[in-house]
FILO-651441 format. One record per residue (C-alpha): x, y, z. Coordinates in Angstrom, 1 decimal, padded with zeros to 4 digits. Each point is the difference from the previous one (the first is absolute). Layout:
REM residues N
px=X, py=Y, pz=Z
...
***
This chain:
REM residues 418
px=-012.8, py=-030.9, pz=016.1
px=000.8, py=-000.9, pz=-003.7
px=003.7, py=-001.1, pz=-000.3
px=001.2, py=002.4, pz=-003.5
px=003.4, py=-000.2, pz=000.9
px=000.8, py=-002.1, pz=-003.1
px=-001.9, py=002.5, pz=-002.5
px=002.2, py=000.7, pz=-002.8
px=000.1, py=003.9, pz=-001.0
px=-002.5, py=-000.8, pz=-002.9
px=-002.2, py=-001.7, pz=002.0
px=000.3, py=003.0, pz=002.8
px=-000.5, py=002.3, pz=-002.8
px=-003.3, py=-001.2, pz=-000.7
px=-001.4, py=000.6, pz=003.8
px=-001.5, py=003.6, pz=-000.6
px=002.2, py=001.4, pz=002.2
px=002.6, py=-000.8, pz=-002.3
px=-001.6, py=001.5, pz=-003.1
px=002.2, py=000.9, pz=-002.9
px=-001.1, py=003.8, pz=000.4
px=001.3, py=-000.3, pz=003.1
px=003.6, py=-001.1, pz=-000.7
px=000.0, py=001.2, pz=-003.7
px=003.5, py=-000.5, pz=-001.3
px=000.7, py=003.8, pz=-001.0
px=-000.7, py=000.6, pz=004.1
px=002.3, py=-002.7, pz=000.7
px=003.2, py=001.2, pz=-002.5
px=-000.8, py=003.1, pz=001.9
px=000.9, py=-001.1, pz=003.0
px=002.6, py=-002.2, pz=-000.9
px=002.6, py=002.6, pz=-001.6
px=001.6, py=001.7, pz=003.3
px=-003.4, py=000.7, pz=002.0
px=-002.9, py=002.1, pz=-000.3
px=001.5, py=003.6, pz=000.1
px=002.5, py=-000.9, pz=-003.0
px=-002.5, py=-001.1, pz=-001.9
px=-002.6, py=002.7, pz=000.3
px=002.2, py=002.8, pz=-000.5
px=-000.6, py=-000.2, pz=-004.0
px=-003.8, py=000.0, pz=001.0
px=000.7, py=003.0, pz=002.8
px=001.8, py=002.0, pz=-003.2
px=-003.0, py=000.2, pz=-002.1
px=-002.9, py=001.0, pz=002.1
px=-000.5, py=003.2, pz=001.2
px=002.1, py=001.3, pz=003.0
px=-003.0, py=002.1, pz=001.2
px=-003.9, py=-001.9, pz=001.2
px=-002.6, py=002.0, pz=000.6
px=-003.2, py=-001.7, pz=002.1
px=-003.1, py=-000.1, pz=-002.9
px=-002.7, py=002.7, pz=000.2
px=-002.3, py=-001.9, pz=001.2
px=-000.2, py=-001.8, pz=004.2
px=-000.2, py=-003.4, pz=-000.9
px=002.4, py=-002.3, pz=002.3
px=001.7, py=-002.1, pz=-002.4
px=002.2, py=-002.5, pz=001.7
px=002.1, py=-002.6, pz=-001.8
px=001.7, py=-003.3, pz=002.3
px=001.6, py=-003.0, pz=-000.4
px=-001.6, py=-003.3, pz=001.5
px=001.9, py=000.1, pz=002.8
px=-001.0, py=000.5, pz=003.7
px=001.5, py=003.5, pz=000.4
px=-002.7, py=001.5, pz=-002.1
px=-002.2, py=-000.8, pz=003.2
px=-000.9, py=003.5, pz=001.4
px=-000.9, py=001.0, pz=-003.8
px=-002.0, py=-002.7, pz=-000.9
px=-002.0, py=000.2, pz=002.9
px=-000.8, py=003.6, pz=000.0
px=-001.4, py=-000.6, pz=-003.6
px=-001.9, py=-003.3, pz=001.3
px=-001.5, py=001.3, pz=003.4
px=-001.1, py=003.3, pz=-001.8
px=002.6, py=002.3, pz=002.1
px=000.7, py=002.2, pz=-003.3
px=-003.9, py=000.8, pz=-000.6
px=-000.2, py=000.7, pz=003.8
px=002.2, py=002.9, pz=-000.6
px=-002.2, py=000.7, pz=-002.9
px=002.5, py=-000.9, pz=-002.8
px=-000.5, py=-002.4, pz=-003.2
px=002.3, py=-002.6, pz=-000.1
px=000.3, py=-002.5, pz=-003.0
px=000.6, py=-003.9, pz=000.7
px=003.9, py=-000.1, pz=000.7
px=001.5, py=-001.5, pz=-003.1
px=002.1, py=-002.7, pz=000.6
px=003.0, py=-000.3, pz=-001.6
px=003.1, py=-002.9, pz=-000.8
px=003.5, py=002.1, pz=000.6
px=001.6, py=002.5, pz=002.0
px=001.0, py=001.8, pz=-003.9
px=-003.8, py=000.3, pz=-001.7
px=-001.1, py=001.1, pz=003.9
px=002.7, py=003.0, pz=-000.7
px=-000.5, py=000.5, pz=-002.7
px=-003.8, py=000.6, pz=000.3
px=000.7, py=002.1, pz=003.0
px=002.5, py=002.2, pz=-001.8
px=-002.8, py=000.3, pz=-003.2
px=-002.4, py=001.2, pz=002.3
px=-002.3, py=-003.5, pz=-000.2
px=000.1, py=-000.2, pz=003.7
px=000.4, py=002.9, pz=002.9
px=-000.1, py=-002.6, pz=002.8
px=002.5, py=-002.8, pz=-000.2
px=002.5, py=-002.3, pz=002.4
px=003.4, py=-000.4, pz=-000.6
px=003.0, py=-001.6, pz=001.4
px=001.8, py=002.7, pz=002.3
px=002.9, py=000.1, pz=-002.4
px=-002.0, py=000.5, pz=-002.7
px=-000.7, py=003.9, pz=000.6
px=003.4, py=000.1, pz=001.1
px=001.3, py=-000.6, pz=-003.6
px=-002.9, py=001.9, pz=-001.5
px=000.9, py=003.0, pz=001.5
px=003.4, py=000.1, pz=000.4
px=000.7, py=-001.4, pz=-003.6
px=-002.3, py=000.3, pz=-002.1
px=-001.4, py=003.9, pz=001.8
px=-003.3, py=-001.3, pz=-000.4
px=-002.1, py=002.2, pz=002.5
px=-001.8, py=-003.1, pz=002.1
px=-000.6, py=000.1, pz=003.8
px=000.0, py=-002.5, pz=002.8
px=-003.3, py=001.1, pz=001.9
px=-000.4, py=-003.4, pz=002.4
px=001.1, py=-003.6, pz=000.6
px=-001.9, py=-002.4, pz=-001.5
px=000.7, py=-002.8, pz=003.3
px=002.9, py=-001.3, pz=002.1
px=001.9, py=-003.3, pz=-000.3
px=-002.2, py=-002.1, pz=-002.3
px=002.8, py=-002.0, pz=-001.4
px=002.4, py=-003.3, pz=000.3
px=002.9, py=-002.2, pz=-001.0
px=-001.3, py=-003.8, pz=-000.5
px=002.3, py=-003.0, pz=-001.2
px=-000.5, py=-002.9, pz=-001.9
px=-001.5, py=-003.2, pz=001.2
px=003.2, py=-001.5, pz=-001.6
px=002.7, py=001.6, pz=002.4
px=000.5, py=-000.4, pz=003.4
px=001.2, py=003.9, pz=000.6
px=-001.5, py=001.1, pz=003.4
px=002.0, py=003.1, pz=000.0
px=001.6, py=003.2, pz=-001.4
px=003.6, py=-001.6, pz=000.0
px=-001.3, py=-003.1, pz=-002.0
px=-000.5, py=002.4, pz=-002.9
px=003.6, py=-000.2, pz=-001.1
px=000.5, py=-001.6, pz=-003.6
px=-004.1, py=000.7, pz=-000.6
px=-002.1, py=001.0, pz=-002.6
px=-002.3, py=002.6, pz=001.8
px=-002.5, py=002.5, pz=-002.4
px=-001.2, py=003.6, pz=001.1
px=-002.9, py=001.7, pz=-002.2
px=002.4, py=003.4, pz=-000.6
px=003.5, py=001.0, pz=001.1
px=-001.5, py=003.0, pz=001.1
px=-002.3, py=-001.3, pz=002.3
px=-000.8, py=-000.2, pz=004.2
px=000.3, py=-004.2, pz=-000.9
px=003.7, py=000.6, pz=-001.4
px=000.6, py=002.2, pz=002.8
px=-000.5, py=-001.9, pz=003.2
px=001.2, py=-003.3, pz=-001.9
px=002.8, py=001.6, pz=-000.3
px=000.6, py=001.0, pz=003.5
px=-000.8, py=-003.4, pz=001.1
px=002.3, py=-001.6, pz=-001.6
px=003.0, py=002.5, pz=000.7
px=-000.9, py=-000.9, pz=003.4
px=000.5, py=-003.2, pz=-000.3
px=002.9, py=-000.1, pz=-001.7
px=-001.4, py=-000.8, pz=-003.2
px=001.4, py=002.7, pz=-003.3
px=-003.1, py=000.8, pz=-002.7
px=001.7, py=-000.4, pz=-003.4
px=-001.8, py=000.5, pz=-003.4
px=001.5, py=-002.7, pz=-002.1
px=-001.5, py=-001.7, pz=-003.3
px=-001.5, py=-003.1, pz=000.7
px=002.0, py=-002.9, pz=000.0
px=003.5, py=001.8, pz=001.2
px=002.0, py=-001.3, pz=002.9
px=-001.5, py=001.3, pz=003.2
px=002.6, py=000.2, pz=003.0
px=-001.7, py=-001.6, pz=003.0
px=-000.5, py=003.0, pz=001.6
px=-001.8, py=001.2, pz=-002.8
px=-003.5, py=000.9, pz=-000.6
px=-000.9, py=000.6, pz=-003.9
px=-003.1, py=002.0, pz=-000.8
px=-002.0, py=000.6, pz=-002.5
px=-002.9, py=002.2, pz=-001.2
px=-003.0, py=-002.2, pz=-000.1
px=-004.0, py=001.4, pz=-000.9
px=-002.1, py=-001.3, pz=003.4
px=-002.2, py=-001.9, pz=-002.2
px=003.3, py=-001.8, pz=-001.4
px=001.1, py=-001.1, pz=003.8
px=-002.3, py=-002.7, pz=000.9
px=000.3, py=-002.1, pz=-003.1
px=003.7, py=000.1, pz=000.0
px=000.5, py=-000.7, pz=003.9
px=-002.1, py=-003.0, pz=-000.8
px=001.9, py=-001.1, pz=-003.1
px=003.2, py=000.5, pz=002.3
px=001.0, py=002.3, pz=-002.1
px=000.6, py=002.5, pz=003.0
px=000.6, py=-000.9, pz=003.1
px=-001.9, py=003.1, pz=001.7
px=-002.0, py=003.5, pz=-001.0
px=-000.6, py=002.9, pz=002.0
px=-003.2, py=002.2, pz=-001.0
px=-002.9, py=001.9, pz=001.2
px=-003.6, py=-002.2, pz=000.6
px=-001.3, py=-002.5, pz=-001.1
px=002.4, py=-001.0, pz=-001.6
px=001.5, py=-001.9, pz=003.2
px=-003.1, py=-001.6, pz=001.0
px=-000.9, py=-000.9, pz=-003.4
px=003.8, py=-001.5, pz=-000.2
px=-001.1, py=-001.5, pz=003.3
px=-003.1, py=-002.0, pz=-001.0
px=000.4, py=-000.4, pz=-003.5
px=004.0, py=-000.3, pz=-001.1
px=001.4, py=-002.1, pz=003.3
px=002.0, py=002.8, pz=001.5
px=000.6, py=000.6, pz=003.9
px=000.4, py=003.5, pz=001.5
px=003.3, py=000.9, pz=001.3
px=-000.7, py=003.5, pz=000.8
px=-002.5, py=002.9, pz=000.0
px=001.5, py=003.4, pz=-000.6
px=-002.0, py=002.0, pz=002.2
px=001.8, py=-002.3, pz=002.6
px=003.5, py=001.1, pz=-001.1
px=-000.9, py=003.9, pz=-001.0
px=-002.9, py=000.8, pz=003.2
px=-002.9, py=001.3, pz=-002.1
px=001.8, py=000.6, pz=-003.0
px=-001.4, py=001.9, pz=-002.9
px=-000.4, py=-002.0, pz=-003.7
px=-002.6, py=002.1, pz=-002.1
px=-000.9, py=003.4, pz=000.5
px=-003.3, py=002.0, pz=-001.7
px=001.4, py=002.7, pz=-002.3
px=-001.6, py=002.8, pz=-002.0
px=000.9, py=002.7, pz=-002.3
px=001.5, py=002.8, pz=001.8
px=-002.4, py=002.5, pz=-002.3
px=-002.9, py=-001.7, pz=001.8
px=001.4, py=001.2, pz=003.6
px=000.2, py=003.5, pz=-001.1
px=-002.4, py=000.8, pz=-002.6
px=-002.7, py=-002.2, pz=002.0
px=000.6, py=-000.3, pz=003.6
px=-003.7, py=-000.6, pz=000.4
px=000.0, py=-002.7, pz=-002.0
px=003.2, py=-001.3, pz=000.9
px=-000.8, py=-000.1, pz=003.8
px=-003.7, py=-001.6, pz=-000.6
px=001.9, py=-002.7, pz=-001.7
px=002.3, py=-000.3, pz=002.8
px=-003.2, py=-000.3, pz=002.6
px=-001.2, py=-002.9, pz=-001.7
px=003.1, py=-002.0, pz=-000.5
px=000.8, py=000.4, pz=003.6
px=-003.2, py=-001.1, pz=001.0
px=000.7, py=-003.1, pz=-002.6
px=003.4, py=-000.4, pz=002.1
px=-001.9, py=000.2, pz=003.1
px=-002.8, py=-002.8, pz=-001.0
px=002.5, py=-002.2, pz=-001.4
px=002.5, py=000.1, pz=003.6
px=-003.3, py=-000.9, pz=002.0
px=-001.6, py=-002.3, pz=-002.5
px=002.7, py=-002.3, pz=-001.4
px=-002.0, py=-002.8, pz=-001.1
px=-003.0, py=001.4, pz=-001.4
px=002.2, py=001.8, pz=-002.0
px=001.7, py=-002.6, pz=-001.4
px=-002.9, py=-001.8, pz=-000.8
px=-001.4, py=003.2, pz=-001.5
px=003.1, py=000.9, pz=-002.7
px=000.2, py=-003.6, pz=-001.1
px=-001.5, py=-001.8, pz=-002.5
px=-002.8, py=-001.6, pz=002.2
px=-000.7, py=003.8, pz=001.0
px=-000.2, py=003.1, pz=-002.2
px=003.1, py=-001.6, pz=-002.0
px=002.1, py=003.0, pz=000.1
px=003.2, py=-002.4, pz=000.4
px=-000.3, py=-003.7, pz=-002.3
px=000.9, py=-002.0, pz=003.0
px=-002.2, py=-002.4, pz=001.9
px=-001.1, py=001.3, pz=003.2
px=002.0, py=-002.8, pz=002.4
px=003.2, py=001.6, pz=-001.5
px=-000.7, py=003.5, pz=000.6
px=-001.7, py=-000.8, pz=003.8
px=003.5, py=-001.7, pz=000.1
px=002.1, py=003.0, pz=-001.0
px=-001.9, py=002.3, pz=002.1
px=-000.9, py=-001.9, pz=003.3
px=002.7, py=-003.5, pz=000.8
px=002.7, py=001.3, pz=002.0
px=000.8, py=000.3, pz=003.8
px=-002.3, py=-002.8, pz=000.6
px=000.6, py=-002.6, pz=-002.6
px=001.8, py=-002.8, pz=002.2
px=002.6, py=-001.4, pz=-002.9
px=001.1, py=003.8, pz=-000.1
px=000.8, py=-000.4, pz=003.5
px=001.7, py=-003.1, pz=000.0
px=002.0, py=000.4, pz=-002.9
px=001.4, py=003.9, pz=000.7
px=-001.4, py=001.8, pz=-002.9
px=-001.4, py=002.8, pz=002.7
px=003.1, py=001.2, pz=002.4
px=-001.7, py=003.4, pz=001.6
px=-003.5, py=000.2, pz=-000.5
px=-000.6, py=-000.1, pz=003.7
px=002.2, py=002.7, pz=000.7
px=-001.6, py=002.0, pz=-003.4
px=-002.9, py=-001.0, pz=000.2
px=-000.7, py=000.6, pz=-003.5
px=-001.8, py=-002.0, pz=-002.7
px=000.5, py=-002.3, pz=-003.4
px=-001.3, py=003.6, pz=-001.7
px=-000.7, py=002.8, pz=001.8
px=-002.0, py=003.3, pz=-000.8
px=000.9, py=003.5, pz=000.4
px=000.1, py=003.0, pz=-001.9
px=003.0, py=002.0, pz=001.3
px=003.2, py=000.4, pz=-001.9
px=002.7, py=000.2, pz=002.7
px=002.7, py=002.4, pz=-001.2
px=002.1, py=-002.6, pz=001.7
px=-000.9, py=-002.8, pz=-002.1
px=001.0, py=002.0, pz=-003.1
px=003.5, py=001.3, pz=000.9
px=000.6, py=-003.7, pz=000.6
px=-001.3, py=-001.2, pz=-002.7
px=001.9, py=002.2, pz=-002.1
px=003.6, py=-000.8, pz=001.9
px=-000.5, py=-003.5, pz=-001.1
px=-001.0, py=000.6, pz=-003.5
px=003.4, py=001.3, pz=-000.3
px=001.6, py=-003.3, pz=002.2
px=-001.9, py=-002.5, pz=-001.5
px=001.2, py=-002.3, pz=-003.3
px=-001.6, py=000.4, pz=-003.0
px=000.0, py=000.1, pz=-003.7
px=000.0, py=002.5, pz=-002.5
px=000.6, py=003.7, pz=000.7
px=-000.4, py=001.7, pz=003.5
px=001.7, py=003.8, pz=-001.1
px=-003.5, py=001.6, pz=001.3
px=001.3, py=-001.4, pz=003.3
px=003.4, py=002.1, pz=000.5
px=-000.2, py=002.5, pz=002.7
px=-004.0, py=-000.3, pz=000.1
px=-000.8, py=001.2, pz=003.6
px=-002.3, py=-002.0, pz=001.7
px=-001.3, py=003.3, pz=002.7
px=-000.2, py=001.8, pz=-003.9
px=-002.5, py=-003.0, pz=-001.1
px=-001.9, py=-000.4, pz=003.6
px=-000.9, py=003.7, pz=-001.0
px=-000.2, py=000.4, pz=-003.6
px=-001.8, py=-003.5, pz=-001.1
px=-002.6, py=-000.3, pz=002.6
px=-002.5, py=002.2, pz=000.7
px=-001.6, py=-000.3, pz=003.6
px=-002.7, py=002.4, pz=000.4
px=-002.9, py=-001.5, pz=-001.6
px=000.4, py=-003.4, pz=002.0
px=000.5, py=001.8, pz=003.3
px=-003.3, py=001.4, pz=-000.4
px=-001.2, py=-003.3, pz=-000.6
px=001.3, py=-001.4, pz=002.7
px=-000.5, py=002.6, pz=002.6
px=-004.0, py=-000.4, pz=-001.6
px=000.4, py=-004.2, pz=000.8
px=001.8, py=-000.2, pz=003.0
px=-000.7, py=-004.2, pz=000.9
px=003.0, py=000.0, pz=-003.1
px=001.9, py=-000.2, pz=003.2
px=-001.2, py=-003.3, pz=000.6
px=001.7, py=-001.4, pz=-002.6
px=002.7, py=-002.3, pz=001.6
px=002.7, py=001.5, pz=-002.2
px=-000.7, py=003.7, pz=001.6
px=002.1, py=000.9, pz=003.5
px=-003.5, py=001.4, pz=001.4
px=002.4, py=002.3, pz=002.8
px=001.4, py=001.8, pz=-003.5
px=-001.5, py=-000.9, pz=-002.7
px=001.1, py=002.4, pz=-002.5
px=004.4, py=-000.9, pz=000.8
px=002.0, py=-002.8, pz=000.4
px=002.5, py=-002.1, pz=000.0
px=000.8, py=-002.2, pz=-002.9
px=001.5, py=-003.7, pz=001.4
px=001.8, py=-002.1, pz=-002.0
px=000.8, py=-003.8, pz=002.0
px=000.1, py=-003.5, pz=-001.5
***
C-alpha cells in the first residue's frame, strides 16, 4: 500500500480523483454558506415548478461517482434497459448534488439518485413535482478518524472537528444520534471557537474535500457515503470507527427519483425502467465484486476510482479481522447485513423516520419546510410504490438480499442501537 497520508491538498488535488471539476470552488462556497438546501433555494426559484418527461423514451440518468448509483449504473452496463426494449444514453456523470438538481428539474435527466432528504426539500419547499420510485441500496456508508487521534469511540468526539457532506443528509442524521447517545452535544460553531469538552463541532464538508483534510489533520473525522471511507482508508491514513448501516440496520442513503409526470403520463415507460433497475439492484446484491471492478476505473469507468477502492467499499466488512478486533462492527452477526447492501424497496417506515429526525437533528440555515410536515403525509405523497412492487413481485430472489426480512419482506421495523 502507498503511504499518502502526508499529501498536502495540492498535491491530493492533482490525483484524478481530486480534479478541480470535481471540487470547483463555486460547488464548494455552495456548500459552505448554511448547507445545500439554503443555498439552492435561489437556483429552486428560477426553474420551472412544473417537469414534464421529454417526448421521446430515452433513459437518461444522471449520478454522482459515488457507490449508491450502483443499481443504475449497472442496468445501463449489463444491458437491463435494452432488455426491456428501451434506449438508454451513457449515464452522465456529474460533480455536485446542485448541477445533478438542477439537470433533473430542466428536464436533462428523468432518472436520477438523490440523497433521501433531497426530495424531501424539493417537494415540500420548493413544490417541485419529483417522486421517490425506489431505493438506490442500504447502509453503504461510515465514520473514519484520523491516523493522528487515538478516538476509538463516539464519546471521544467531544472538543472534535468532525465534517458531514450536507446537513440534510442520512450521514448527519445517524452521527447525530450517535453522539447524543453517548453523551456527546453536535454544535455548529466557526472554526476555531471554544469547544466545551462535551462538544462535537461540525461542519459541511464536499466528500472529495474529506480525505485530504483528515490527512492534513485538519479534521479529526468525516462521515460520508462510499468510497470515500475506503479511499480515506488506503490513501489519507484514516481508521474506521464506525459503519452506519451498523448503527441504523439497513438504513437508506440515496434513493432513485423521477418526475412525477413520468408515473402518470407513462406508466409503461415508468415501470419498464423500474424492471431494469431492480434487476441492476438484484445483480449488484449477488455480485458485489464484479461490480465493483466493473463501475471503476479499471472496468467500464463509470466511477474515477481505482478498482481496490471500490472492491473495498462494496465487499470488506464482517470478515475483515482488524474490524473485529478493534469494534468498528457491534451487530452484524445479529443483522446479518452487509458494508452496502441492495434492495429496491422503500419502507414507509424508513421515511416517517427519516423525516422525525430531519426535524431533531442540528443544522444550518433554514428548516421552515420542516414545521408540522407529517411524516405518514410524506410515506404517501413522496414515494410512489406501484411500479417497484411489480418489479419486485417479477424478481422475487430480491429477497435474498441480506437487508430484506424474507418472512415479510414488504414491512418492518426500523432499529436504531449503537
Amino acid at each position: 500500500m502507498t503511504d499518502r497520508s502526508d499529501k498536502t491538498t495540492t498535491e491530493w488535488d492533482d490525483e484524478e480523483y481530486f480534479a478541480s471539476d470535481f471540487t470547483r470552488r463555486d460547488t464548494l462556497d455552495m456548500l459552505a454558506k448554511g448547507g445545500l438546501f439554503a443555498s439552492l433555494s435561489a437556483m429552486m426559484a428560477g426553474l420551472p415548478q412544473q417537469a414534464y418527461a421529454q417526448d421521446d423514451e430515452v433513459v437518461r440518468i444522471g449520478y454522482l461517482p459515488i457507490t449508491d448509483a450502483t443499481a443504475l449504473l449497472v442496468a445501463h452496463a449489463k444491458g437491463f434497459f435494452e432488455d426491456e426494449g428501451l434506449e438508454a444514453e451513457r449515464p452522465t456523470l456529474i460533480r455536485g448534488w446542485s448541477p445533478l438538481i438542477e439537470g433533473f428539474v430542466s428536464n436533462k435527466f428523468n432518472l436520477v439518485h438523490f440523497l433521501k432528504p433531497i426530495p424531501v426539500w424539493m417537494r415540500y419547499n420548493n413544490n417541485f413535482p419529483v417522486k421517490i420510485v425506489s431505493w438506490a441500496h442500504t447502509n453503504g456508508s461510515g465514520l473514519v478518524v484520523g491516523g493522528h487521534t487515538d478516538i476509538t469511540d463516539f464519546s471521544q468526539l467531544g472538543g472534535k472537528q468532525v465534517a458531514v457532506p450536507f446537513w440534510y443528509s442520512m450521514h448527519n442524521i445517524v452521527l447525530q444520534y450517535a453522539l447524543r447517545q453517548s453523551g456527546v452535544t453536535p454544535v455548529i460553531k466557526a472554526q476555531g471557537e471554544p469547544l466545551a469538552p462535551n462538544e462535537c463541532n461540525l461542519q459541511v464538508m464536499p466528500p472529495p474535500e474529506m480525505p485530504p483534510a483528515l490527512a492534513a489533520k485538519k479534521l479529526d473525522a468525516y462521515i460520508v457515503a462510499e468510497p470515500f471511507n475506503a479511499l480515506g482508508e488506503l490513501m489519507a491514513g484514516a481508521r474506521m470507527l464506525r459503519f452506519t448501516g451498523d448503527i441504523w440496520k439497513n438504513h437508506p442513503c440515496c434513493v432513485v427519483c423521477m418526475h412525477e409526470e413520468a408515473t402518470t403520463a407513462k406508466a409503461a415507460w415508468t415501470q419498464k425502467v423500474m424492471n431494469a433497475v431492480v434487476r441492476g439492484a438484484i445483480y449488484a446484491s449477488e455480485n458485489k465484486m464484479e461490480v465493483a471492478t466493473l463501475l471503476s476505473k479499471d472496468g467500464e469507468g463509470y466511477l474515477p476510482a481505482p478498482a481496490p477502492i471500490v472492491q473495498r467499499a462494496m465487499t470488506v466488512y464482517q470478515d475483515d479481522d482488524a474490524y473485529q478486533e478493534s469494534g468498528v462492527i457491534h451487530h452484524q452477526a445479529e443483522w446479518q447485513n452487509g458494508r452496502i447492501d441492495f434492495q429496491p424497496w422503500p419502507y414507509p417506515s424508513a421515511t416517517k423516520l427519516i423525516v422525525e429526525a430531519m426535524g431533531e437533528t442540528v443544522v444550518s440555515g433554514d428548516t421552515t419546510f420542516l414545521q408540522g410536515l407529517d411524516p405518514e403525509f410524506v410515506a404517501n405523497d413522496l414515494v410512489n410504490y406501484e411500479f417497484v412492487k411489480n418489479a419486485l413481485d417479477a424478481n422475487p430472489s430480491w429477497v435474498n438480499d441480506p437487508s430484506v426480512n424474507p418472512g415479510d419482506p414488504f414491512n418492518r421495523d426500523e432499529i436504531l442501537k449503537l
